[in-house]
C-alpha positions in Angstrom: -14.3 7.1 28.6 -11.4 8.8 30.4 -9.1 6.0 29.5 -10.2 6.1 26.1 -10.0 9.5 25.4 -6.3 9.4 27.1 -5.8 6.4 24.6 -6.6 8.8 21.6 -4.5 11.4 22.7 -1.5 9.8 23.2 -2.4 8.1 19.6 -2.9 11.4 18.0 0.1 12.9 19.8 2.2 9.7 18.3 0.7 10.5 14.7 1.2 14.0 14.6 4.7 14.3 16.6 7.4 16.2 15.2 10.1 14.8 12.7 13.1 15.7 15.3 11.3 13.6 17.8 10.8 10.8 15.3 14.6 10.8 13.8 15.8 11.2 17.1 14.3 8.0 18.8 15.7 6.7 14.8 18.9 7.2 15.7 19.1 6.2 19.5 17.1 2.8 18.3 20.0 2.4 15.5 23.0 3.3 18.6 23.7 -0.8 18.8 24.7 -1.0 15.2 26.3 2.0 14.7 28.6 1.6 18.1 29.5 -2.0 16.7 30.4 -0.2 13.7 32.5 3.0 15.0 34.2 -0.3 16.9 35.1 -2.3 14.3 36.6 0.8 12.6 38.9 1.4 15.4 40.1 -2.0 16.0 40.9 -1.9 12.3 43.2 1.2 12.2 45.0 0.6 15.2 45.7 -3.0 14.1 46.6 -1.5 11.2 48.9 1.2 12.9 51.3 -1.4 14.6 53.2 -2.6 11.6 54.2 1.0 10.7 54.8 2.2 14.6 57.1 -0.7 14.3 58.8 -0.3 11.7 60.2 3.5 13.9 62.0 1.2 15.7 64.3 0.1 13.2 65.2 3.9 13.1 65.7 4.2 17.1 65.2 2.1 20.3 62.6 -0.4 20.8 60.9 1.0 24.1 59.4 3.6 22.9 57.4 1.6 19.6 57.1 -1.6 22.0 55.1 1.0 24.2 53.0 2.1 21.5 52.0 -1.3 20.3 50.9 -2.1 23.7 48.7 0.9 23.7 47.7 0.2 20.4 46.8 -4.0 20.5 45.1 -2.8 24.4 43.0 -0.3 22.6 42.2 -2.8 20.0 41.1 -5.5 22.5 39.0 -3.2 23.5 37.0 -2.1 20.6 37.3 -5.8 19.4 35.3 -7.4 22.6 33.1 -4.6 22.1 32.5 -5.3 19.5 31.5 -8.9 19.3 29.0 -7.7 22.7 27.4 -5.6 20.6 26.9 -8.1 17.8 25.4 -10.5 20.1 22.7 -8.0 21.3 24.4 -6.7 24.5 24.4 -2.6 24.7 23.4 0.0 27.1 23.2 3.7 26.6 26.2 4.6 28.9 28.8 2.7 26.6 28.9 5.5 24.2 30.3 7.9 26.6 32.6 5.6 28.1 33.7 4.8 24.1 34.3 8.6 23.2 36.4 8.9 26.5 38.8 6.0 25.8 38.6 6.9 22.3 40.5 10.5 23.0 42.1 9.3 25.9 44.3 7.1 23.5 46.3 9.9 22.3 47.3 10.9 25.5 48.4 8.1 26.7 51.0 8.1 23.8 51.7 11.8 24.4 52.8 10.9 28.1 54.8 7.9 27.1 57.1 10.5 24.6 57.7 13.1 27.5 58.7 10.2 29.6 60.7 8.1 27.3 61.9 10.8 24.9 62.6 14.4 25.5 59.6 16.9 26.1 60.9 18.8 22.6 60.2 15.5 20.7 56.6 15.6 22.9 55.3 18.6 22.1 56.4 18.4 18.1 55.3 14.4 17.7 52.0 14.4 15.3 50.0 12.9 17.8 48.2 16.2 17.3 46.5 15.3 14.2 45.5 11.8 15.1 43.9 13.5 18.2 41.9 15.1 15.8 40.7 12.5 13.3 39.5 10.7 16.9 37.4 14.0 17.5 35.9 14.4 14.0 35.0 10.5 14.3 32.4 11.2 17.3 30.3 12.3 14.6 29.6 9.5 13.7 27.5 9.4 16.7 25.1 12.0 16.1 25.1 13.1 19.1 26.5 17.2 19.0 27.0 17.3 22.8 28.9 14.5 23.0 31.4 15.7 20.4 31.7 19.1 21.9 32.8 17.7 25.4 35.3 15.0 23.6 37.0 18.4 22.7 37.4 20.1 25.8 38.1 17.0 27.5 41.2 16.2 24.6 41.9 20.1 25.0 42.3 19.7 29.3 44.9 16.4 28.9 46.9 18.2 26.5 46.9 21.2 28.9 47.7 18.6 31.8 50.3 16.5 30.0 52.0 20.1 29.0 52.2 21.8 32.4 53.0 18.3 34.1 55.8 16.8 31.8 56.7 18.8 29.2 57.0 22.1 30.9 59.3 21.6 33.3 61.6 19.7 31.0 61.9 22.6 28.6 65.4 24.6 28.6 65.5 28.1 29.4 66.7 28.8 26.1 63.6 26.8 23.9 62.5 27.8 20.9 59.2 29.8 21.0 57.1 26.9 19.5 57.3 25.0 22.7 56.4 27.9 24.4 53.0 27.7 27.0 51.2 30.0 24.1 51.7 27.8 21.1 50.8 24.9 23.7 47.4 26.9 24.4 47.0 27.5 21.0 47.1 23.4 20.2 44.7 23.4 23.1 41.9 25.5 21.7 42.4 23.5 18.0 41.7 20.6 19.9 38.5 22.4 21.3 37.7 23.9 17.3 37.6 20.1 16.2 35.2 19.1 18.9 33.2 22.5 17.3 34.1 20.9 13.8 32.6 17.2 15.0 29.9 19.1 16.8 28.7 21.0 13.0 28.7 17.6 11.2 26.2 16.2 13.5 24.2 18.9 13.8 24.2 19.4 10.0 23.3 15.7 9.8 20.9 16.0 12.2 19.0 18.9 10.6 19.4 17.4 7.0 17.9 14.1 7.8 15.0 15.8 9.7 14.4 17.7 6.4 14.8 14.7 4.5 12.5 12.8 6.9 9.7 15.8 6.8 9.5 15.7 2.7 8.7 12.1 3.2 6.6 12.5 5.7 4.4 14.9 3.8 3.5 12.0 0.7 3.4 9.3 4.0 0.4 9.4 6.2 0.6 7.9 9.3 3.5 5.8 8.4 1.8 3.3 6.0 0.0 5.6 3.4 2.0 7.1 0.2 0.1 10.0 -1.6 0.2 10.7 -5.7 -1.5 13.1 -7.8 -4.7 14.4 -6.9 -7.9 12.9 -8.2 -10.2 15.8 -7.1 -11.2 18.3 -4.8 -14.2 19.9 -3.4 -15.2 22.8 -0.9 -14.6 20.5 2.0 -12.3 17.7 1.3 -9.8 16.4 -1.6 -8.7 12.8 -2.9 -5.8 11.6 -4.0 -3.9 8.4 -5.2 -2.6 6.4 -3.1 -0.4 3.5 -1.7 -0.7 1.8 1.3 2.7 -0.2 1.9 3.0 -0.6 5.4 6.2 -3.4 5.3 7.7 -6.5 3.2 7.0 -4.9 0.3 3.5 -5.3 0.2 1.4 -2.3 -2.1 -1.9 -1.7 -2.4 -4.0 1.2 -4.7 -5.8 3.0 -2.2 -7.7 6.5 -2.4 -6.8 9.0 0.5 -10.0 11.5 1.0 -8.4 14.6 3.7 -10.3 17.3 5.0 -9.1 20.8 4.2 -7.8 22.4 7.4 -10.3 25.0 7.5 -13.2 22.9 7.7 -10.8 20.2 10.2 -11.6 22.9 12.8 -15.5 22.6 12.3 -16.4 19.8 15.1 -19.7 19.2 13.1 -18.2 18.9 9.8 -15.8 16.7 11.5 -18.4 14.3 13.3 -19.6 14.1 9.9 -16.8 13.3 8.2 -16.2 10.5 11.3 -19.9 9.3 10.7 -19.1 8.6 6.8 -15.9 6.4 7.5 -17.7 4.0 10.7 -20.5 4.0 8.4 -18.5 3.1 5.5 -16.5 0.3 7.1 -20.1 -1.5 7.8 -21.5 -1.6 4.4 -19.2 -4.7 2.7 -21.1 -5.0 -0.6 -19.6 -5.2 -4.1 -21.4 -1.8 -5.5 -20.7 0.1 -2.4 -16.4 2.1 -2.4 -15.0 -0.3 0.5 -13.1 1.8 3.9 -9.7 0.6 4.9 -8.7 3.4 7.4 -8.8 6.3 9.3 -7.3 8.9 11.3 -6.1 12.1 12.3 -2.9 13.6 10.6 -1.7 16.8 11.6 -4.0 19.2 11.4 -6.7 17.2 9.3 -8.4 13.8 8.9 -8.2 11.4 6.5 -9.8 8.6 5.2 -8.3 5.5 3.3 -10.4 4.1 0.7 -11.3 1.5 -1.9 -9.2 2.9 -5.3 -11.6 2.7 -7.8 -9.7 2.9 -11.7 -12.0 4.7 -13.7 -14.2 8.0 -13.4 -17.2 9.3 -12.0 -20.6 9.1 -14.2 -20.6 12.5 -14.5 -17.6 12.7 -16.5 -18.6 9.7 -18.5 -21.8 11.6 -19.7 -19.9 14.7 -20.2 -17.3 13.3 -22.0 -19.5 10.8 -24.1 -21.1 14.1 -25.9 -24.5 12.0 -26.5 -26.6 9.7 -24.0 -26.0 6.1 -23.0 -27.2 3.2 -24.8 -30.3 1.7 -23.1 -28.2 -1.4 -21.7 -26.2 0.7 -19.8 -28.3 2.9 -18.1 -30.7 -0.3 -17.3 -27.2 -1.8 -16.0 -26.6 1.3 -13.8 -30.0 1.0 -12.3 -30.2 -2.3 -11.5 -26.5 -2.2 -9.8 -27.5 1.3 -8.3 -30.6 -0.7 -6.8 -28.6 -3.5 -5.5 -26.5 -1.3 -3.4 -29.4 1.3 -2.1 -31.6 -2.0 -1.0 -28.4 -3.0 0.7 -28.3 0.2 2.8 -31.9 0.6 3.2 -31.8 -2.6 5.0 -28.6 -2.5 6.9 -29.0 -4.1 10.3 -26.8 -2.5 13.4 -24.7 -5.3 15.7 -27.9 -5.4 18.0 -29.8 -7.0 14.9 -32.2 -3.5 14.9 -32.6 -1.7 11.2 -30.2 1.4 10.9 -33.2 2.9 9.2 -29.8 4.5 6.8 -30.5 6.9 4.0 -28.1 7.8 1.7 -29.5 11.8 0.7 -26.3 12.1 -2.1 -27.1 10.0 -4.4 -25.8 11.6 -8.1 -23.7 11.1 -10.7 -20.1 12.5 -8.6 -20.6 10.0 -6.4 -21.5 7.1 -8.6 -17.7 5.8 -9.7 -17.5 3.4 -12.5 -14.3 1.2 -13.2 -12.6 -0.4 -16.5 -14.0 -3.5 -16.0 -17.8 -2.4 -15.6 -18.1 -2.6 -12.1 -21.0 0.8 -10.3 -19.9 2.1 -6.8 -21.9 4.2 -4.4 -19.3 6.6 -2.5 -19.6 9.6 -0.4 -21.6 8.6 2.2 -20.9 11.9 4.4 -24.3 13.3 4.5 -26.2 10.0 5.2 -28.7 9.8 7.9 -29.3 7.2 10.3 -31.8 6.8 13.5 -28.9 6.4 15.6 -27.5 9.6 15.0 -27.9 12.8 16.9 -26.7 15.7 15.8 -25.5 15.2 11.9 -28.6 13.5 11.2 -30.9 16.3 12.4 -33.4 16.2 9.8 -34.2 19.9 10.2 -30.8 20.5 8.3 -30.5 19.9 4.5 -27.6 18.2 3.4 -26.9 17.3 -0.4 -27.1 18.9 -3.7 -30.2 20.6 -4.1 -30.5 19.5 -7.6 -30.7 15.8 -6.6 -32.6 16.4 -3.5 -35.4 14.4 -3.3 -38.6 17.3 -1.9 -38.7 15.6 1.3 -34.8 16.3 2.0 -36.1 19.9 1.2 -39.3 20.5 2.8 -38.1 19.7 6.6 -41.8 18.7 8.0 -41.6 15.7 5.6 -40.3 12.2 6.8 -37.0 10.8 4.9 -36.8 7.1 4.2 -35.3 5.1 2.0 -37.5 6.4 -0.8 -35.4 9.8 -0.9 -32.3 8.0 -2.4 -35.0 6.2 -5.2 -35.7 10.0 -6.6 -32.2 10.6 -6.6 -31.3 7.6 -8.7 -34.4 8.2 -11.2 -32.9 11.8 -11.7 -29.5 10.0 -12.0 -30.5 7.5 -14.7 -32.8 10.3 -16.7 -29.6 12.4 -16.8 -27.8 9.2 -18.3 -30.5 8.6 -20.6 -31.4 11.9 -21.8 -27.2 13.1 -21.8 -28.9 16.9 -19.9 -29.6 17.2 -15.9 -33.4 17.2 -15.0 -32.9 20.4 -13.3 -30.1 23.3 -14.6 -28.7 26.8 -12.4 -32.5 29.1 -13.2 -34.0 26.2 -10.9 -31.8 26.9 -7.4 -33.9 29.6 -6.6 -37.4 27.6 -6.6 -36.0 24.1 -5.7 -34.7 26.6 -2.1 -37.9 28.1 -1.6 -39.9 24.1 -1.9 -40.9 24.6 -5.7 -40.2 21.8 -7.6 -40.6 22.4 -11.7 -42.3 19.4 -13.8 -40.4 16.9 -14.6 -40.0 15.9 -18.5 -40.8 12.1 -19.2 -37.5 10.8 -20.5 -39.7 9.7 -23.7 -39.8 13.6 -24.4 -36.4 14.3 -24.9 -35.8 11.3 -26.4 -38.4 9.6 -28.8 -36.9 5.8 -28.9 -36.9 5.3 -25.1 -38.9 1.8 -24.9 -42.3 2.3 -22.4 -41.5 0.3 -20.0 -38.4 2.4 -19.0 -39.8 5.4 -19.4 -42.6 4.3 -17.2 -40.1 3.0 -14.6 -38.0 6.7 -14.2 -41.8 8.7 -14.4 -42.3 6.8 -11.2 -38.6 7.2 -9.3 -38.9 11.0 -10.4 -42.5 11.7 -8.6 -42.4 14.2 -6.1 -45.0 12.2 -4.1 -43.2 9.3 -2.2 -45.9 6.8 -2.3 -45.8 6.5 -5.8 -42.2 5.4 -6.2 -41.3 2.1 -6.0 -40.8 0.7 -2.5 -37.6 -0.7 -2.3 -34.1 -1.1 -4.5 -34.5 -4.5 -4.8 -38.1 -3.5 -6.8 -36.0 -1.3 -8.9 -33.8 -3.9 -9.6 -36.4 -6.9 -10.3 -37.6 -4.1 -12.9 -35.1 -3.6 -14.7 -33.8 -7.2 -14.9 -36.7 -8.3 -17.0 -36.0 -5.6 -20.0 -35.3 -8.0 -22.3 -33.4 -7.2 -26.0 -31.7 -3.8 -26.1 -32.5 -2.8 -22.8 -31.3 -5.5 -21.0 -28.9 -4.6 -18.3 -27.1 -8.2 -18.2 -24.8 -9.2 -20.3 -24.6 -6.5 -22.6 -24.9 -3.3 -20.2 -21.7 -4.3 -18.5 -19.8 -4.7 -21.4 -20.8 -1.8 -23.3 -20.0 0.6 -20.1 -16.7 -1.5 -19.3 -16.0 -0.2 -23.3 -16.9 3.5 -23.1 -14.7 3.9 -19.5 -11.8 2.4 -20.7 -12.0 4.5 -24.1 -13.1 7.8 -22.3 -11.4 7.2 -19.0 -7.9 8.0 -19.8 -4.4 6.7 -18.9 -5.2 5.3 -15.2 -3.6 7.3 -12.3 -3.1 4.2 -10.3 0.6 3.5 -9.5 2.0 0.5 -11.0 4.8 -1.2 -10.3 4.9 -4.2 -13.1 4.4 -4.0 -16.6 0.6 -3.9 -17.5 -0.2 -6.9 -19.5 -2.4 -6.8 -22.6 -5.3 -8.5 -21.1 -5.1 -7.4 -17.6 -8.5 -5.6 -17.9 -11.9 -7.9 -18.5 -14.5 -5.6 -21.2 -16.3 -8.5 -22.5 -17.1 -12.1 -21.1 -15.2 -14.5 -21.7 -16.5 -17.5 -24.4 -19.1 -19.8 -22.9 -17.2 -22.9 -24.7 -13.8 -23.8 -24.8 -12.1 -23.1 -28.6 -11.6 -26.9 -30.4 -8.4 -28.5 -29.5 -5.5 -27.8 -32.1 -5.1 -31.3 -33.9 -9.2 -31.8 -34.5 -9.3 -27.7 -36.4 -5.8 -28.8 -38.7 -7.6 -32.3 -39.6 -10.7 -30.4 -40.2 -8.6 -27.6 -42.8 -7.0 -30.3 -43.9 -10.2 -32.1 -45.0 -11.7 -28.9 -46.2 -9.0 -28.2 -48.5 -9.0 -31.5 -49.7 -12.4 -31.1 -50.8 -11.9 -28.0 -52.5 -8.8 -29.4 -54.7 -11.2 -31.6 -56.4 -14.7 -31.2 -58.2 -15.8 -34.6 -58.5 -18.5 -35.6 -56.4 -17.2 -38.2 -53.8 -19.0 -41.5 -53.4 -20.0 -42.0 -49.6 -19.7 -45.7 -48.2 -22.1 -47.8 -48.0 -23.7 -47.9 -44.5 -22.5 -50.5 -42.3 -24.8 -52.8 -40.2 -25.9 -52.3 -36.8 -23.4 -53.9 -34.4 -25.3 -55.2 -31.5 -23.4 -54.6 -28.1 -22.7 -56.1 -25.7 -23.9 -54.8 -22.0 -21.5 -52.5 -20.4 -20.6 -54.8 -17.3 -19.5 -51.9 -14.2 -16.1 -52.8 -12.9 -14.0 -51.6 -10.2 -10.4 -50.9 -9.9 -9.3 -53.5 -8.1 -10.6 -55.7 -10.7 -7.8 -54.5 -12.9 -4.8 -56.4 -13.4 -1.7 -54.9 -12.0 -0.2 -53.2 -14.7 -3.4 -51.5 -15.5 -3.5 -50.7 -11.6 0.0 -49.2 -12.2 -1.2 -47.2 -15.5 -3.6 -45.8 -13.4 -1.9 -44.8 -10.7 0.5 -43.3 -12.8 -2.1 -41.1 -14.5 -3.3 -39.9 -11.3 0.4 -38.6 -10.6 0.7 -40.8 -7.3 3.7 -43.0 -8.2 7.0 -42.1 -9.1 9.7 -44.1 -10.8 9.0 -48.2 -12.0 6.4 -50.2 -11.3 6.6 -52.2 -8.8 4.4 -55.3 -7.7 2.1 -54.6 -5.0 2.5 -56.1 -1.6 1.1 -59.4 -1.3 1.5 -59.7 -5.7 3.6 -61.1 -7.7 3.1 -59.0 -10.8 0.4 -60.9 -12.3 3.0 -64.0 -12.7 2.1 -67.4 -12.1 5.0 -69.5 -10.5 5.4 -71.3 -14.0 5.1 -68.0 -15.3 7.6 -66.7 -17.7 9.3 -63.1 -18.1 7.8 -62.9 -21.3 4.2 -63.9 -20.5 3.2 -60.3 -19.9 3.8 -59.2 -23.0 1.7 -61.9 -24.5 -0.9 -61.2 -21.8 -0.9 -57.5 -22.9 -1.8 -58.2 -26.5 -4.5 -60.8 -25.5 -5.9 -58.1 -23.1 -5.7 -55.1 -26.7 -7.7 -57.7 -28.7 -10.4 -59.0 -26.5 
């Protein structure tokens, strides 16, 4: 446990660690590439330098530029080995100081060769100055502020040595005040101000990219998960859009469920909120919202799940304005049922029930897609035997309004009848288009007074018996007169038959009224949506007739209607007597039969060719003509 625990620190730690941290093991990660690149550069511009350093020595003598070159093509070398080490995977942390050293240290070297081959006055005026510079702004590049900073004090103490050691002493008595030690201190501390300068650009890259890197990091959850708009929110949690694209371009439409930070602090709430994902990821069934992933993100929790593109029933009878056609609240109830007998019956890995109760079921958590298809979500309140202290079952969790009187009344046992009320309140709010129980009833349904319950058949007179018998049953208060199981529910309401029955009608009337009521879908594309991308009806049993046979038909048809005279039929033929239908087998073909066959069957390519063993169906007196004639004899028998 001690191991584990470690293991989820250090995970969470990795999740949650800052964006400087992040962008700074970024950048030393990227230090191969970007060294190879800072090298090619260099080896460019000197190689680029020694034509024009050259050409100064058509101007002068040839031992000053010859010296230059060398310094030039050595420093070149240099970058250019390091260049092709770097490209085949060699590097190691170290090279980048020893880089920025040689790097400035090129500069001087020219410096010194002027004060010895030239005069110091020609020294301390040459613009050696200025290329010193550019070398210093380049260790930005690096990213690395420190590193920049000492490249300037280290540029700043060889000009201060090469000054005092060459050009100093070679200076007349009577020099002009710009070679003087102040104007020489003064070069100094520029050299120092563009190590500063080199040191501001990486810090300023430094500090944009981590800003840059945090607004990403607030739409990407733990590195895989991209969130859009918001789909909801409640006292607890919220949900939004999502996309998980973790590499290679791979997307997939997920919904993101996080825990508001006040309530990530609440270790109950949280163990609840745990409970609902591990229970979640074991229920695989087509009417229950599938769970990808979880985990911890800063200072909240989060939950990736099955993006369903459509809207909650409760919207759908809100925004409906009237009730539901029988077929689709028999539809609900039979998929609803499906998915609660699933639960009910859930088996742990040990092969032992999970005795799981649902205790939510309503419309909120009942999602419906474009296509038809009923999902079950919200499974953060559900109670299993394994559980110790969220499923307590002296603590009511729920809506009240839902609640089945058992969830209410805390000496009374919960099973799997508890979700059954639930569902019979869900589908008499479908059917009816008004909740069983409004706001005046919180006060009695708290103190264990349950109001009657209408019959769906009095608020709405054409409601068939059978159907209104079936929700007068899931809506007792008394357990033991609701039907056992989900799967009864279901066998139920399979055998309405005309309009009440849930298959195939239900499904494609609901599929209709989401799609027309749902809205533009908030789930991020990234094609073109094509016209029939969404399925809201079946598709035909039987194929449509081929093309020719409906022209011949029209054709025949208007034909017929050109003329009114009656047409005279044929006379009937006789009855042929056939022959018996004698089986035969492939190889009893002949060959070019074999060959049409095989053909057909897309297995040969190119000209027929006689088999091994064959002659092509030709005798040895055979002509090359013969298998024409033998074709035609073959047509007419």
């Amino acid at each position: 446990m001690g191991r584990m625990g470690s293991k989820e620190q250090r995970g969470s730690q990795e999740i949650t660690r800052p964006p400087l941290q992040m962008l700074r093991e970024s950048l030393r990660a990227d230090s191969p590439l970007r060294e190879a690149s800072i090298s090619k550069l260099l080896a460019t511009c000197c190689l680029l330098a020694v034509p024009f350093v050259t050409l100064l020595g058509t101007f002068q003598s040839w031992t000053l530029p010859l010296g230059i070159n060398a310094v030039l093509l050595a420093a070149a070398t240099y970058h250019g080995l390091l260049f092709r080490a770097f490209r085949r995977g060699w590097y190691h942390p170290s090279i980048t100081w020893v880089n920025v050293l040689v790097e400035v240290s090129v500069p001087y070297v020219i410096v010194l060769q002027i004060a010895v081959l030239k005069t110091p006055e020609f020294a301390h005026m040459t613009p050696v100055h200025i290329v010193w510079g550019a070398v210093l702004v380049v260790t930005a590049l690096r990213a690395n502020p420190p590193l920049s900073m000492v490249a300037g004090f280290v540029a700043a103490a060889e000009w201060l040595f090469a000054y005092v050691a060459l050009i100093l002493p070679g200076l007349p008595e009577d020099a002009v005040a710009q070679l003087r030690w102040p104007h020489a201190l003064m070069r100094a501390v520029c050299l120092i101000f563009a190590g500063g300068f080199a040191w501001m650009l990486a810090r300023h890259y430094i500090r944009k990219s981590e800003e840059m890197l945090a607004a990403v990091r607030e739409q990407d959850l733990m590195g895989k998960y991209y969130l859009h708009e918001k789909l909801g929110s409640g006292g607890m949690a919220e949900v939004y859009a999502g996309t998980y694209c973790p590499e290679g371009g791979f997307q997939k439409p997920v919904a993101i469920k996080r825990i508001l930070p006040t309530y990530a602090r609440n270790e109950v709430f949280m163990e609840m909120f745990r409970e609902e994902a591990r229970l979640c990821a074991s229920l695989i069934h087509p009417n229950v919202v599938q769970v990808y992933d979880c985990g911890r993100f800063r200072d909240t929790f989060i939950v990736a799940m099955e993006y369903v593109d459509g809207l909650p029933l409760n919207r759908l009878i809100l925004r409906a304005g009237d009730p539901l056609p029988f077929s689709v609240v028999t539809y609900l109830g039979a998929e609803l049922g499906y998915a609660l007998d699933f639960i009910h019956r859930k088996l742990d890995s040990a092969g032992q029930p999970l005795n799981l109760v649902h205790r939510d079921v309503n419309p909120p958590n009942i999602l419906l897609s474009r296509i038809g298809e009923v999902k079950l979500a919200d499974f953060g309140v559900a109670n299993a035997a394994n559980r110790v202290v969220t499923g307590r079952t002296d603590i009511f969790y729920g809506k009240l309004r839902y609640a089945a009187p058992e969830q209410i009344i805390a000496e009374r046992a919960i099973d799997g009848r508890a979700d059954l009320f639930g569902l019979g309140l869900t589908l008499h709010e479908a059917l009816t288009g008004r909740p069983v129980y409004g706001k005046e009833a919180d006060v009695s349904l708290e103190q264990g007074i349950f109001p009657r319950i209408p019959r769906a058949s009095e608020l709405r007179k054409d409601v068939p018996r059978p159907l209104d018998d079936l929700l007068a049953e899931l809506c007792d208060l008394e357990p033991g007169r609701r039907p056992p199981t989900g799967a009864e529910v279901r066998r139920r309401l399979g055998a309405l038959e005309g309009p009440c029955a849930p298959y195939p009608r239900g499904q494609q009337e609901l599929a209709r009224r989401v799609e027309r009521l749902a809205g533009p879908s908030a789930r991020p594309r990234t094609t073109r949506p094509q016209p029939a991308e969404r399925l809201t009806e079946l598709p035909p049993l039987i194929a449509s007739p081929p093309r020719k046979l409906v022209e011949m038909v029209d054709s025949r048809r208007k034909s017929k209607s050109r003329t009114k005279a009656t047409p005279v039929l044929p006379a009937p033929r006789p009855p042929v007597e056939l022959s018996p239908t004698i089986p035969m087998s492939s190889a009893d073909l002949p060959p070019w039969a074999q060959q049409s066959l095989t053909e057909e069957a897309g297995q040969v390519q190119g000209e027929w060719k006689p088999l091994a063993g064959d002659d092509g169906g030709k005798g040895k007196d055979e002509k090359p003509g013969d298998d024409a004639r033998r074709d035609r004899q073959a047509r007419r028998r």
